[in-house]
Phi, psi and omega in degrees: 000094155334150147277178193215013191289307206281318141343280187317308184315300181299326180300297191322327199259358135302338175275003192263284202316319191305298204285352162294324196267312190316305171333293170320336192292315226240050206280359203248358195240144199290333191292292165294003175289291191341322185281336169294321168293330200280310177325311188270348177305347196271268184329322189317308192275342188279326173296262184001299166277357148311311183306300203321306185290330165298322159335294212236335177211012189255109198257347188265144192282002193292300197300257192017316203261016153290012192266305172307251183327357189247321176290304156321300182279339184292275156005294197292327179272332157333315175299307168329285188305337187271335163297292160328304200254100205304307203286340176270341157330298173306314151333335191244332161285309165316314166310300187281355172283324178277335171310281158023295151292334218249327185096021197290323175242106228234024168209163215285341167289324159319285183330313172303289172329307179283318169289318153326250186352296160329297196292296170294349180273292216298315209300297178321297187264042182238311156300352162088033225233297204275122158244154193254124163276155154298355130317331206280320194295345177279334197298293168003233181352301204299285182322300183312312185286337154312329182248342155276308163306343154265314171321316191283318197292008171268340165236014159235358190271158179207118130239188204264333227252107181281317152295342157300307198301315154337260167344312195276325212272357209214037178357100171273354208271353187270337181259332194270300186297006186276308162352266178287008153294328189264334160334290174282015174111320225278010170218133170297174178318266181325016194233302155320303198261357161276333168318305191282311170313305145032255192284335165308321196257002171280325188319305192277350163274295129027287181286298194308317180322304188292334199259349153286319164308276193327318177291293186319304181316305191276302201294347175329000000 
């Protein structure tokens, strides 16, 4: 069997950048803004499990120093979408609240990631750049509490309950209040389905990964 991570990757990340440039093609019109959120939510996950995976299981050191430029752009384009996007602010402070709690940061590039992060929303809202809705303040608590029970039950809950296990291992409770976030107003449609491009595409870095180690292990 080949590997396929380096493969998988690029299609992915072409297909993040194609729906960023259709966005660009078209900036004024609402519709086609959408491939542009959805684009970088494409990228996000594809950063995002990449650092996880240079971290915690990508053993050649050369690839490290992706760590650095990946650590940079994950903050910065979050920051971006909160600016751009009022509702994905709360999504997203929430998100980072429950890592957080969750113990999730637990190596020195997270830590950089967050503050970073940090360090740019007060710049945003010391420029009047970011306004916060009253809405925004119900996402804030939910997303937290959403991104700690996957986060903790993904890597510390064991059941017996294969549907439990299920739930936890593919963190449903952060897609399910996103749902009904957009149910109840406080996010569009388009917020959703960049959520969900997201988590698809961390899935598929995620996998392709393990399954190129896991191959490097048996050919050893």
């Amino acid at each position: 069997m080949k590997k396929i991570f380096f493969p998988v990757m690029m299609v992915s990340f072409l297909i993040g950048i194609g729906f960023i440039l259709i966005g660009f093609y078209y900036p004024q019109n609402t519709f086609f803004h959408g491939f542009f959120i959805v684009g970088i939510c494409i990228l996000l996950g594809i950063a995002i499990k990449t650092m996880d995976q240079l971290i915690d299981e990508i053993k050649v050191k050369s690839y490290k120093i992706w760590i650095v430029p990946l650590a940079i752009f994950i903050p910065t384009s979050m920051v971006y979408l909160a600016v751009t996007e009022e509702p994905v602010i709360g999504m997203v402070i929430g998100t980072v609240i429950g890592i957080v709690l969750a113990g999730k940061l637990d190596h020195p590039a997270y830590i950089a990631s967050v503050i970073l992060f940090v360090a740019l929303v007060l710049i945003a809202f010391a420029l009047q750049i970011i306004k916060i809705e009253t809405t925004t303040f119900y996402i804030i608590p939910v997303a937290a509490v959403g991104s700690f029970l996957d986060e903790f039950g993904h890597e510390k809950w064991k059941s017996n309950k294969k549907s439990i296990n299920f739930i936890f291992e593919h963190r449903f409770f952060l897609k399910i209040f996103a749902f009904f976030g957009v149910v109840l107003g406080y996010a569009h449609i388009v917020h959703l389905i960049g959520f969900l491009c997201f988590d698809i595409f961390y899935d598929i870095t995620e996998t392709t990964s393990r399954h190129d180690i896991n191959k490097g292990v048996r050919d050893a």
